[in-house]
N, C-alpha and C positions, 0 to 999 in steps of 0.2 A: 361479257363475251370479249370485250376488246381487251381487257387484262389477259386472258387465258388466251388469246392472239398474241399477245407482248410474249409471253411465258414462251410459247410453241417458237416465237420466233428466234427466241434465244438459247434455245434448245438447238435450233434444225440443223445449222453450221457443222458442229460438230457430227451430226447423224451424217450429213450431204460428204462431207468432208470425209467418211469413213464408209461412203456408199451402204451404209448402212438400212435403211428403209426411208420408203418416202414418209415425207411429214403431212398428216392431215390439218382441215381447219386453215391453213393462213390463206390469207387473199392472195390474187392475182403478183399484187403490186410486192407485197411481202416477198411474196414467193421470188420476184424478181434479185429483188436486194439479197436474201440469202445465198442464192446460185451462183451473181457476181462475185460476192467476199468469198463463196467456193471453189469459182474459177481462178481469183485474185491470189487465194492461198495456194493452190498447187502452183501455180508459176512461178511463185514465190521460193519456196519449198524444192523445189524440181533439183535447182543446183547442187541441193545436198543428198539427192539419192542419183546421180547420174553412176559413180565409181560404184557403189555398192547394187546399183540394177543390173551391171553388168556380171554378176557375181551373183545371180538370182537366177533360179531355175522354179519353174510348174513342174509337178510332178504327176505325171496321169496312170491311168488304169483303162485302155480303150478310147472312151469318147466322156469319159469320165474324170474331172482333176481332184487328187486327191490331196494334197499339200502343195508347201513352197520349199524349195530348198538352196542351200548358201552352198558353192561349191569352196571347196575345202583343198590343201595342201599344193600339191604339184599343180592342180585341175580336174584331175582326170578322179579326183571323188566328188561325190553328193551329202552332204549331212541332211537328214530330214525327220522327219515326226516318224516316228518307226507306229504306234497305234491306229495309220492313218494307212500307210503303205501295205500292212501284214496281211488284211482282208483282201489284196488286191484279185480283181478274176479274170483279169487279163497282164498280159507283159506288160512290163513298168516300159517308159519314156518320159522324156524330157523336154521341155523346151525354153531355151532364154529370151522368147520374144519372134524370132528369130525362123527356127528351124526346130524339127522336134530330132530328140536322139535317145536312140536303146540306150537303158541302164538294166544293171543287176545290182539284185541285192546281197552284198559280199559280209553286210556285219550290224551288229547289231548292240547298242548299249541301253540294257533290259532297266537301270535302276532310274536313268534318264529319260526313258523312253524316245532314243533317239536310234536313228537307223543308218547304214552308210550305203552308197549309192557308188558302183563302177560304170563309169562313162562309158559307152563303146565306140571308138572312134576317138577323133580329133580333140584337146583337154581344151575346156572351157576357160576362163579370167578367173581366177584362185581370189578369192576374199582379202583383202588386207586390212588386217586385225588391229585395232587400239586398245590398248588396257588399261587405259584411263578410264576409271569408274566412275561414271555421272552422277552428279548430285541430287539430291531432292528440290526436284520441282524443275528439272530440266527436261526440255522438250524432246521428245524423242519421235522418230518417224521408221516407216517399214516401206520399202520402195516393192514395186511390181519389176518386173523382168522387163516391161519395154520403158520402164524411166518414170513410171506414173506415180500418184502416190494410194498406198495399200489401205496405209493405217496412221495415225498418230495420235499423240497424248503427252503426259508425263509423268515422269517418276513420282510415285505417292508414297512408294516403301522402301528402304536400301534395302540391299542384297542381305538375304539369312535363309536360313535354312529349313524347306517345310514338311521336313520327314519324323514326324513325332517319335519313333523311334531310333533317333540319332540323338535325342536330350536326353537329357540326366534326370534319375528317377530314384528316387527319395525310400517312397513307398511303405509313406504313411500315410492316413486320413483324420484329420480334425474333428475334434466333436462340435458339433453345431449348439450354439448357443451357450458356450462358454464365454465367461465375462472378465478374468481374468488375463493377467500378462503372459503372454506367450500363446502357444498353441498346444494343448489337450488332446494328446492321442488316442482316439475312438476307434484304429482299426491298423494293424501293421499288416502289411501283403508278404501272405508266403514266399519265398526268396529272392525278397528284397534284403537289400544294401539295409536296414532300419531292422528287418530280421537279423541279419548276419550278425547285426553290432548289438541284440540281446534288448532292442527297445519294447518297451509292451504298453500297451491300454492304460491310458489313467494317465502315463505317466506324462509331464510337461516339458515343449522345446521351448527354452529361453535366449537362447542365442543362436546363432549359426558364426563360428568363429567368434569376431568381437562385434559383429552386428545383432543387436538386440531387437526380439520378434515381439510384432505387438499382435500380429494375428496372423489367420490365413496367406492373405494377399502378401504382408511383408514375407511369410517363410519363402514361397513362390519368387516375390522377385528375389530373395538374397541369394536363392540359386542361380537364378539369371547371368548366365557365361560361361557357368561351370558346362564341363563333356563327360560324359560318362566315363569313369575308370577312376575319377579325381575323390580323393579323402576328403573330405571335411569334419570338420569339427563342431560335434553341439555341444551346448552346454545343458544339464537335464535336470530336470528338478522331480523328485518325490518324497512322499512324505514328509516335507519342509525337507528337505537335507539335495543340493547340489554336486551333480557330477558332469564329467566331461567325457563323451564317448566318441569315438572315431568312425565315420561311416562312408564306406566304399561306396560310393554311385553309380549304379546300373545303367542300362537301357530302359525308357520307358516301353512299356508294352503296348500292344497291337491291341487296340479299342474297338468293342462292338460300340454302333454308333444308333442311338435311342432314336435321333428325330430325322436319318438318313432320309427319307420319300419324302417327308416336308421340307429338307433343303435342297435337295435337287430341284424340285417344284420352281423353290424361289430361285435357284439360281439360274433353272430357264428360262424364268419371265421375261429377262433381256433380248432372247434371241438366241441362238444357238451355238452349245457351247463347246469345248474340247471331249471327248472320251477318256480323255486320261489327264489332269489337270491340277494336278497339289502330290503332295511325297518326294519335288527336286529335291536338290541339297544345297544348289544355289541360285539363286535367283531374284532378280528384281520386278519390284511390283510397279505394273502402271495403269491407268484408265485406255490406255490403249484398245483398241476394239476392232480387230482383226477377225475376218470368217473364220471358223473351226481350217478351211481347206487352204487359207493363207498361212497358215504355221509353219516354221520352218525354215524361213528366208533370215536376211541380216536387218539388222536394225543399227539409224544411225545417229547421230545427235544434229543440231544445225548446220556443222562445220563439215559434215561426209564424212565423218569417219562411223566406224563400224564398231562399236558397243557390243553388240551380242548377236543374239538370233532370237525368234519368237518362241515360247515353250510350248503355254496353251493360250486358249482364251476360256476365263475361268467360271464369270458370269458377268453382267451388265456392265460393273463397274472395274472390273480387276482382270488385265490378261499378265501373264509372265513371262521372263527374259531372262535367258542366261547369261550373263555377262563372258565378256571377249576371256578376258585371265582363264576363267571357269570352262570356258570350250578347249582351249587351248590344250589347258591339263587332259580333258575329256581324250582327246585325238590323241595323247600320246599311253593310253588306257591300250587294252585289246580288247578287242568286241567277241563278242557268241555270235557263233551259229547259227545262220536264222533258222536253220532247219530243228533246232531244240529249244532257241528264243520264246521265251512267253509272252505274251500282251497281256499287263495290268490292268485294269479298271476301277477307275475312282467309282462309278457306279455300286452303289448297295445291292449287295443280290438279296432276295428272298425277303425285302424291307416288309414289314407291316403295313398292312393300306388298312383303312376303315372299313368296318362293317358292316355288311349289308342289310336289308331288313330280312329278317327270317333266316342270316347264317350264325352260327353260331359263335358266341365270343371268343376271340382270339385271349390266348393267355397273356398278361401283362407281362412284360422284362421284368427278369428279375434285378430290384435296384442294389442287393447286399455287394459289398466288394466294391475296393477302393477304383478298380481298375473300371468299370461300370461307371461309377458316381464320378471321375475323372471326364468319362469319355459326353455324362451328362451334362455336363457343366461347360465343356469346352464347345459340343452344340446349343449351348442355352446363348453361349457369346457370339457362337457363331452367327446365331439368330439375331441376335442384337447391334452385331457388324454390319450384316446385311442388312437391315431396317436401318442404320442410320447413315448408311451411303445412299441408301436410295433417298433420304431426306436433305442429304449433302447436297445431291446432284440439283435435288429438285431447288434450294436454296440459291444454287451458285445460276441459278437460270434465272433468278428474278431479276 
C-alpha cells in the first residue's frame, strides 16, 4: 500500500496542477505536500501568463461555457473552437474575467475547425503573437482569462501534419511473407500513382530513387517528406530483368477505420475529450491536459510569449496546438459562412459494437483492398501508441 501511495503521490501534481480530478488513496499528510507544490507552481508560473490572460476570453451559450478563445487582430475579433460554438442554444457571449460581452458568429474555418467571433462593443487586448517555434521538451502553459493557470505540460511532438489525406500515396500493397530483397507487390489500387505508371502483382520495388528497400517499413519511410504531386522514381525488378518506372504520387485516401468503438473507448478512459480532435494540418503535440471547454485560448512558453492556441484535447496523454506562424497564415485565409459551415466529427458513425446474446452476427469488414489493410494497420499502431503511453506515464510516476 505504501508503494502504490508513493506512485498516487507522484502522479497528483500534475492532475492538481491541471484541476483535473481529485486524487484518491493519499493520506492526509500527502495530500498536504502535493497542494503546496500546487499552490507553489502557479505563483510561480502566473508571471508568464499575465500578457497572454488578458487576450483570453470564455466563450458561453446562456449559463453555459462553451470554449476558450484568444482575441485576434485589431480586438474587436474572437478566434475559437468552431465544433464547440456551432450547437450553441442560446446567443454567444463573452467574458475576459472581467465583464461578459455579446459576440457573433461572423466566420468560420471548416478544415481547422476553428471559428471567428465579432466583439459588440468596445475591442478587447489583441494577442501578441511569437513565431518562434518551441522545441521538444519545452514547457508550455495555457492561462485562464483572470491570470490563473488552465493547463500545462510539454512538447512531446513538433509540429506536422495530421490530415492523412494530405500524404503521398504510393498505392501499392506488399505481399506478406515474402523473404526476399525489396518489396513484392500483392495488390496495386485502382487510380493510383503505381496504376498510372503500369505496376502489377508479382512484380518487385528495389529501390526508391538511390535508396535501396529491404521491406515494407523501409519503402514507407523512403517516402517520408515527399507531398503528393512529387515523381519518384523506382527501381523494378521482374522476371530477373530490372527497370526503372516513374510514379506520380497521389493523395492518400479517406480510410474506413476497423477498430473505430475500441479507440474511442481507450481514448475516453482519460476523461473527456474534444469532439473533433486529429485531420489539423499543423500542429504540435503535447501532454498538456486542458477540459474539452478550455480549447481555444493562447498558449505560452515560460518567458510570456504566445506559441499558439489550443486545438483539441485528444485523450489522456496528448492535446494539440497550433503553432503562432500557422494561425497567423489561418487569419489571413477567408472564412465560410456559418450559415452553410459544416461540423466534422472525429467520432465513428455506425461503428461496430459487440454482439448480443441472441442478435444475430454482424458481418465481418471486408479485409481485400489496399486502402482497408492501410487503414487496419495504422489502427493496430494506433493501439500500440496508446498502450505504451499509458505505460510511459505510468513509468515516469515511479
Amino acid at each position: 500500500m505504501r508503494s502504490i501511495r508513493y506512485l498516487l503521490l507522484c502522479l497528483a501534481l500534475p492532475h492538481l496542477l491541471n484541476a483535473q480530478s481529485d486524487i484518491p488513496l493519499l493520506l492526509p499528510g500527502e495530500r498536504r505536500v502535493v497542494e503546496s507544490q500546487a499552490e507553489a507552481f502557479n505563483q510561480a508560473i502566473t508571471p508568464a501568463l499575465t500578457d497572454a490572460a488578458k487576450s483570453t476570453v470564455r466563450v458561453w451559450s446562456g449559463s453555459r461555457r462553451l470554449a476558450y478563445g484568444t482575441v485576434v487582430g485589431d480586438g474587436s475579433r474572437i478566434l475559437t473552437k468552431w465544433s464547440e460554438v456551432a450547437n450553441a442554444t442560446d446567443k454567444l457571449r463573452v467574458d475576459d474575467g472581467n465583464e461578459g460581452r455579446a459576440v457573433k458568429l461572423i466566420g468560420v474555418y471548416e478544415a481547422e475547425d476553428l471559428a471567428v467571433l465579432q466583439i459588440q462593443g468596445l475591442p478587447l487586448k489583441p494577442v501578441s503573437w511569437s513565431t518562434e517555434s518551441p522545441k521538444l521538451g519545452n514547457f508550455l502553459a495555457a492561462p485562464q482569462p483572470d491570470g490563473r493557470l488552465a493547463a500545462w505540460g510539454v512538447v512531446s511532438v513538433l509540429e506536422r501534419n495530421l490530415r492523412d489525406t494530405d500524404l503521398a500515396y504510393l498505392g501499392v500493397t506488399g505481399a506478406l511473407g515474402y523473404a526476399g530483397q525489396g518489396v513484392k507487390i500483392a495488390e496495386v489500387a485502382k487510380d493510383s500513382g503505381a496504376a498510372a505508371a503500369g505496376l502489377r502483382p508479382g512484380q518487385i520495388i528495389l529501390k526508391v530513387a538511390e535508396r535501396s528497400i529491404s521491406g515494407l517499413l523501409e519503402l514507407k519511410n523512403a517516402l517520408i517528406g515527399t507531398v503528393p504531386g512529387t515523381t519518384i522514381p523506382l527501381t523494378i525488378e521482374e522476371k530477373g530483368k530490372q527497370t526503372q518506372v516513374d510514379v506520380l504520387l497521389g493523395n492518400r485516401p479517406k480510410m474506413e477505420q476497423m477498430f473505430g468503438a475500441r479507440l474511442q473507448q481507450m481514448e475516453r478512459m482519460g476523461g473527456p475529450i474534444s469532439q473533433v480532435r486529429s485531420a489539423f494540418t499543423r500542429v504540435i503535440q503535447t501532454d498538456m491536459r486542458p477540459k474539452p471547454n478550455q480549447i481555444g485560448g493562447p498558449v505560452v512558453d515560460l518567458q510570456g510569449r504566445v506559441v499558439g492556441i489550443t486545438m483539441a484535447r485528444a485523450d489522456r496523454t496528448r492535446s494539440f496546438i497550433m503553432p503562432s506562424a500557422a494561425v497567423i497564415k489561418l487569419l489571413e485565409q477567408p472564412t465560410v459562412d456559418p450559415a452553410v459551415a459544416e461540423v466534422r466529427s472525429d467520432e465513428i458513425k455506425n461503428a461496430p459494437r459487440l454482439a448480443t446474446r441472441g442478435a444475430a452476427p454482424q458481418q465481418r469488414p471486408d479485409r481485400g483492398g489496399e486502402e482497408r489493410s492501410l487503414r487496419h494497420l495504422t489502427d493496430i499502431e494506433r493501439l500500440r501508441n496508446h498502450l505504451r503511453r499509458e505505460m510511459d506515464a505510468l513509468e515516469r510516476g515511479r
